[in-house]
C-alpha positions as CSV (number, residue, x, y, z in Angstrom):
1,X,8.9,-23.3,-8.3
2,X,8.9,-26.8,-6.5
3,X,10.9,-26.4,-3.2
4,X,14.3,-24.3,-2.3
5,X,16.6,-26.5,-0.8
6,X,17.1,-23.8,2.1
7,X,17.1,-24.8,6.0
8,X,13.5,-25.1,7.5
9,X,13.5,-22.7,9.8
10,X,12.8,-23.5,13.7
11,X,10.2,-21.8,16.1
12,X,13.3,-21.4,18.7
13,X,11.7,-18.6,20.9
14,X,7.7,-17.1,21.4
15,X,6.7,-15.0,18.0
16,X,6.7,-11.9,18.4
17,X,3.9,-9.4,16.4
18,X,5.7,-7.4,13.8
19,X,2.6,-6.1,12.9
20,X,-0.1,-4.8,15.2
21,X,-2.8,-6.7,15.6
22,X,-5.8,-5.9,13.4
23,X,-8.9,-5.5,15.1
24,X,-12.1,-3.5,13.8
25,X,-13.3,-1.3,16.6
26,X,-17.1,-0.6,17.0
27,X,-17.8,2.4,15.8
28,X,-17.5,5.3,17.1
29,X,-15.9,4.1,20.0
30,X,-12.7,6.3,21.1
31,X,-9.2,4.4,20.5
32,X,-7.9,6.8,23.2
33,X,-9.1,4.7,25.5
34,X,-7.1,1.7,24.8
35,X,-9.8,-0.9,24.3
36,X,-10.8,-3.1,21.2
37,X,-14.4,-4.5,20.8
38,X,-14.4,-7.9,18.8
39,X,-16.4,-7.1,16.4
40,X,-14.8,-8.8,13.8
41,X,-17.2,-12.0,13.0
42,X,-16.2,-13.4,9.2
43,X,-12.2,-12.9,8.4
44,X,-11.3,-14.0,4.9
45,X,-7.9,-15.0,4.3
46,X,-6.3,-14.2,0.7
47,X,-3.4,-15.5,-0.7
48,X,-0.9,-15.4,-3.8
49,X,-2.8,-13.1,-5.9
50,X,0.0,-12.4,-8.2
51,X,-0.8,-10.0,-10.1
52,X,-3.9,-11.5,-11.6
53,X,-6.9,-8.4,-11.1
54,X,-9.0,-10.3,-12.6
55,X,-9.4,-13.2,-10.1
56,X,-9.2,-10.3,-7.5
57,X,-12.0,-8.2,-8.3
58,X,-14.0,-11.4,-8.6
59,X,-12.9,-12.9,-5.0
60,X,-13.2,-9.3,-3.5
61,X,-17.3,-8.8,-4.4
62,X,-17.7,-12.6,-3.8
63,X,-16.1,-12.0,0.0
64,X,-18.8,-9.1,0.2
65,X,-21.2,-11.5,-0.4
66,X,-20.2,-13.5,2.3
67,X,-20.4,-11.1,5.1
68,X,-16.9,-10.5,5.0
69,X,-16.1,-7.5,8.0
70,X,-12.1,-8.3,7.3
71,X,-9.8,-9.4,5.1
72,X,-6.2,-10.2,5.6
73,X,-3.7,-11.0,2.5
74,X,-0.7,-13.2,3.2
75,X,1.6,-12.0,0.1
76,X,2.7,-12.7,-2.7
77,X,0.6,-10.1,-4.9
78,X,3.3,-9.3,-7.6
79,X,4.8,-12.2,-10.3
80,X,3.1,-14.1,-13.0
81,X,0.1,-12.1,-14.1
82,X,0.1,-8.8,-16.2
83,X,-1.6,-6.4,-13.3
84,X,1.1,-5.5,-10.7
85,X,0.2,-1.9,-9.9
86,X,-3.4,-2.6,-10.3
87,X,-3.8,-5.0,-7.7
88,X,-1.6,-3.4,-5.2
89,X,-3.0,-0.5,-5.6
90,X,-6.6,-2.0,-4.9
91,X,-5.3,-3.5,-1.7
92,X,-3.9,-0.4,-0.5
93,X,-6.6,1.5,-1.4
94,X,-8.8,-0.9,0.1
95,X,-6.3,-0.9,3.5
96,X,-6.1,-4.1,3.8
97,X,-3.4,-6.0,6.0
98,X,-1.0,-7.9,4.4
99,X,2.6,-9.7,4.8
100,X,5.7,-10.2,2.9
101,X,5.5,-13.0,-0.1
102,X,8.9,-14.5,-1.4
103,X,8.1,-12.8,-4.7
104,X,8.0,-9.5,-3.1
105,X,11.0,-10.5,-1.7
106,X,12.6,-10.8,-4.6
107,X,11.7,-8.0,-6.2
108,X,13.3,-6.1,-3.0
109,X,16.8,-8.2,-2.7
110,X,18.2,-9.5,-6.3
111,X,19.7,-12.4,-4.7
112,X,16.7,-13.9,-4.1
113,X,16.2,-14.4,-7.8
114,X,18.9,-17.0,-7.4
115,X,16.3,-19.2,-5.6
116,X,13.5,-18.7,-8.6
117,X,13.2,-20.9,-11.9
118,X,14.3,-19.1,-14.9
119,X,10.3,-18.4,-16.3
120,X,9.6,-16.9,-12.3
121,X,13.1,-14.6,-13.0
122,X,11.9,-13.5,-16.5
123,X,8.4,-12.3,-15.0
124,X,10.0,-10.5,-11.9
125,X,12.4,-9.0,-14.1
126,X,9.1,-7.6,-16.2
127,X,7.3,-6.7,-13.0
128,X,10.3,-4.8,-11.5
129,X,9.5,-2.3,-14.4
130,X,5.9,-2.5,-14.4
131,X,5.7,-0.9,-10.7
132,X,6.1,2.3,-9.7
133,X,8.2,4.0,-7.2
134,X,5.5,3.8,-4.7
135,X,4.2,0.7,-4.9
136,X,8.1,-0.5,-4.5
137,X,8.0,1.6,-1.3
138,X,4.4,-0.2,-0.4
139,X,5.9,-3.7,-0.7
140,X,9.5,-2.8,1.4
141,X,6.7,-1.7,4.1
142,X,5.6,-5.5,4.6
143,X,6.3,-7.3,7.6
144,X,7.4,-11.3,7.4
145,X,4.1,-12.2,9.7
146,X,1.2,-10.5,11.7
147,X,-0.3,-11.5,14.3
148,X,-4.1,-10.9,14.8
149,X,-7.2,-12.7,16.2
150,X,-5.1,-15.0,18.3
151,X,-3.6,-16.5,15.1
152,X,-0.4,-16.2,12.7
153,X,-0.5,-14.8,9.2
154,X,2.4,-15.2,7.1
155,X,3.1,-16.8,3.7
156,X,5.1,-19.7,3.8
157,X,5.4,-21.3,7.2
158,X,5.6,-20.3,10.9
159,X,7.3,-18.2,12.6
160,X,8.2,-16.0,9.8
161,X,9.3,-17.4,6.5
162,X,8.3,-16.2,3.4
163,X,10.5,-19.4,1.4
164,X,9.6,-22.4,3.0
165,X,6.8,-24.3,1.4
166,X,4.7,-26.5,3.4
167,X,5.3,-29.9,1.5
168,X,8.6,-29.6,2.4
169,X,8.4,-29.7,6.1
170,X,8.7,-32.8,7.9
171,X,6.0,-34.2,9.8
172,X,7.7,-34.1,13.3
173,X,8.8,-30.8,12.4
174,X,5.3,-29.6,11.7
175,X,3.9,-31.0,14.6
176,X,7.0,-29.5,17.1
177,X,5.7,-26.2,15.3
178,X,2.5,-25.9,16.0
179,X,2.9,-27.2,19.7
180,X,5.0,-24.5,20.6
181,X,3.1,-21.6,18.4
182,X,2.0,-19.1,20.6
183,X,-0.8,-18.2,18.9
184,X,-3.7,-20.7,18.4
185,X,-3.6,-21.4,14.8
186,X,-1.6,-20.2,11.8
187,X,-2.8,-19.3,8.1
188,X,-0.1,-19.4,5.3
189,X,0.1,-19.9,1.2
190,X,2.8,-20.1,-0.8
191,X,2.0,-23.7,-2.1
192,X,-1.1,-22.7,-4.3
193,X,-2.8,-25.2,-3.0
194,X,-5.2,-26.3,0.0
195,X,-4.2,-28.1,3.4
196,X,-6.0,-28.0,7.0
197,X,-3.8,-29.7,9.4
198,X,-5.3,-29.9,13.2
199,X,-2.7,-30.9,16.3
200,X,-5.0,-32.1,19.2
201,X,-3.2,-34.1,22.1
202,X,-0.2,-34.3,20.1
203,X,-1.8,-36.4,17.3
204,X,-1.6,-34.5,13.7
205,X,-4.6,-34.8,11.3
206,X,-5.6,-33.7,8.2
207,X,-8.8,-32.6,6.9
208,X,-10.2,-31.8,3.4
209,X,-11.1,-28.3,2.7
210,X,-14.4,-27.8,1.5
211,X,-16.9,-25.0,0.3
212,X,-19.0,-26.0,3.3
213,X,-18.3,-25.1,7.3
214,X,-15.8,-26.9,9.0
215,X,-14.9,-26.6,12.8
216,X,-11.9,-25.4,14.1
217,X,-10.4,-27.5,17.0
218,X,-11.8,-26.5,20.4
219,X,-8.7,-26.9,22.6
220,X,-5.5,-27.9,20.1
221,X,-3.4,-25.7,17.0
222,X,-4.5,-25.4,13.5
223,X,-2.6,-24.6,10.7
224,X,-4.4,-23.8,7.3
225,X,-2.8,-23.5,3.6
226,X,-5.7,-21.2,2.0
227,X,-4.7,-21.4,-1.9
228,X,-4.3,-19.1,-4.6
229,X,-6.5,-16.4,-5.7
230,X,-4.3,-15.6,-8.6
231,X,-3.1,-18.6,-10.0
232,X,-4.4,-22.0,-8.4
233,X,-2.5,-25.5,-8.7
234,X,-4.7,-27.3,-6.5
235,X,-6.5,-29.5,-9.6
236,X,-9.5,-26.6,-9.7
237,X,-8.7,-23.2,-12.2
238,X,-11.1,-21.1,-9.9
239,X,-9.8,-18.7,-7.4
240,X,-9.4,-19.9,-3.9
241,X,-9.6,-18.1,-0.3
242,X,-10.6,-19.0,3.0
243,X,-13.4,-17.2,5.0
244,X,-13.1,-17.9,9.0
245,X,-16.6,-17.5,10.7
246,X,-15.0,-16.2,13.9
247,X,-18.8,-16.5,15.9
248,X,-18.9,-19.9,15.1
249,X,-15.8,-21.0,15.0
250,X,-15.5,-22.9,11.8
251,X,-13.7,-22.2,8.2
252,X,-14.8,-22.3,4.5
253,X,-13.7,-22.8,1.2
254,X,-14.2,-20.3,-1.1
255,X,-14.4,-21.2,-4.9
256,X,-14.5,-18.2,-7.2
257,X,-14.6,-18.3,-10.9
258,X,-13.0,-15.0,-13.2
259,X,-12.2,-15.0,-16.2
260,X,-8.9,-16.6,-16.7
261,X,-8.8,-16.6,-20.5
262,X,-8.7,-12.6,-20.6
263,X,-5.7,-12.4,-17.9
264,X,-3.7,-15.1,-20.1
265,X,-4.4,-12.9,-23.3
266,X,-3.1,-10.4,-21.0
267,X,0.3,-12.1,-19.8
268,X,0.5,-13.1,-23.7
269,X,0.5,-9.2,-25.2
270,X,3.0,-8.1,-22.3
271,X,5.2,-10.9,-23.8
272,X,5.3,-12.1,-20.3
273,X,6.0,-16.6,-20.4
274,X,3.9,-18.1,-21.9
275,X,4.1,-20.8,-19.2
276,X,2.2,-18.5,-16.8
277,X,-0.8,-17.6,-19.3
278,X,-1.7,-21.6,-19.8
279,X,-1.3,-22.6,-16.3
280,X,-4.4,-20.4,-16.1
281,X,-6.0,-22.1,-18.9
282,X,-4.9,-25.4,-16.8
283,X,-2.8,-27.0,-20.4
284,X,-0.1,-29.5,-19.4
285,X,2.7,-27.4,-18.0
286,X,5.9,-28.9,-15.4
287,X,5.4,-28.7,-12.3
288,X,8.4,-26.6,-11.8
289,X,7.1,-23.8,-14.5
């Protein structure tokens, strides 16, 4: 799915946390007391898992490697891939934070499948009846955005919108959006792809994302679209998330192989489209498939 069509929305008034903030205390420490020690030091940043366990059991050790002490999810775990139950419930079980995703979205309000191409409606159609009554009452739970570590999660652009894509958003409307965030920077997906756009001094730039450290800006807004763990489109068939070194200050690219072949076998013997089992394999496919 290539765009909407719908209004951009505007940041119009301060955003407000719909979520609260998610802070790791130190241990032991008594939360009756009303004070949170930062003890949070690598965040990684997951996005637009869909369905695809493979890809996530694979990012989720490879995050432990890294030192991960959080991990945040910005939506969009159901659609496309043949493990809808399965990965929710690993992220539940888990406990790990997460917003509303458009295909979550649609899977809660039918007229949203108006806004989907017709292989995206098939597969929500098959997912609708491959989750169960509590995983639907998991995914109604999700908030448009949360707000935590001075920054803004949410899956498709800021304040709150799980629809809008990023390469759909004006420039001067990008830059009017960050300037008047609240919050420091702002983490979304959505796209399937990568982008690290800094606002310093009211000059835009944008930066490669690499597997390697990369500094934040000191004094300006960041905005950062983190890829796909389930099913990339950014020109590289590994999985994709972003780890953010909160000590110093700096975020990474993380490239994670699985095993792609055994999740399109997968999506092929639920009779799910076939469209969705070769963009794994990365064969020629439109880019609105």
């Amino acid at each position: 799915m290539r765009g909407t069509g719908r209004p951009i929305p505007r940041l119009q008034t301060p955003v407000i946390s719909l979520q609260p903030p998610v802070f790791i205390a130190e241990k032991n420490f008594p939360p009756e007391k009303g004070v949170l020690f930062f003890s949070i030091m690598r965040l990684a940043i997951l996005s637009d898992i869909h369905a695809n366990l493979e890809a996530l059991v694979e990012v989720l050790a490879d995050l432990e490697r890294a030192g991960a002490d959080e991990v945040i999810c910005l939506g969009d775990h159901v659609g496309y891939g043949p493990d809808p139950e399965a990965v929710v419930e690993e992220i539940r079980r888990r406990g790990l934070p997460s917003v509303l995703g458009n295909h979550e979205l649609a899977l809660l309000d039918p007229a949203e499948l108006e806004w989907f191409n017709p292989l995206a409606q098939v597969s929500l159609l098959r997912t609708a009846a491959m989750i169960s009554a509590e995983t639907l009452a998991y995914l109604k739970s999700l908030q448009p955005s949360l707000e935590a570590h001075g920054s803004l999660f949410v899956h498709g652009f800021p304040p709150d919108s799980a629809t809008t894509y990023l390469f759909e958003v004006p420039e001067d409307l990008l830059i009017e959006t960050l300037a008047q965030l609240p919050q420091r920077g702002c983490f979304i997906g959505h796209t399937h792809e990568l982008a690290f756009a800094t606002l310093e001094h009211g000059r835009l730039a944008w930066q490669e994302l690499e597997p390697q450290p990369i500094p934040l800006p000191g004094r300006g807004r960041f905005l950062v679209n983190v890829g796909s763990v389930g099913q990339p489109r950014d020109g590289d068939p590994r999985a994709k998330y972003i780890l953010w070194d909160q000590r110093a200050d700096t975020i990474e690219l993380r490239r994670v192989p699985f095993d792609a072949a055994r999740t399109a076998a997968r999506i092929r013997a639920l009779g799910l489209p076939e469209a969705h089992a070769r963009r794994l394999e990365f064969q020629p496919l439109r880019r609105d498939a």
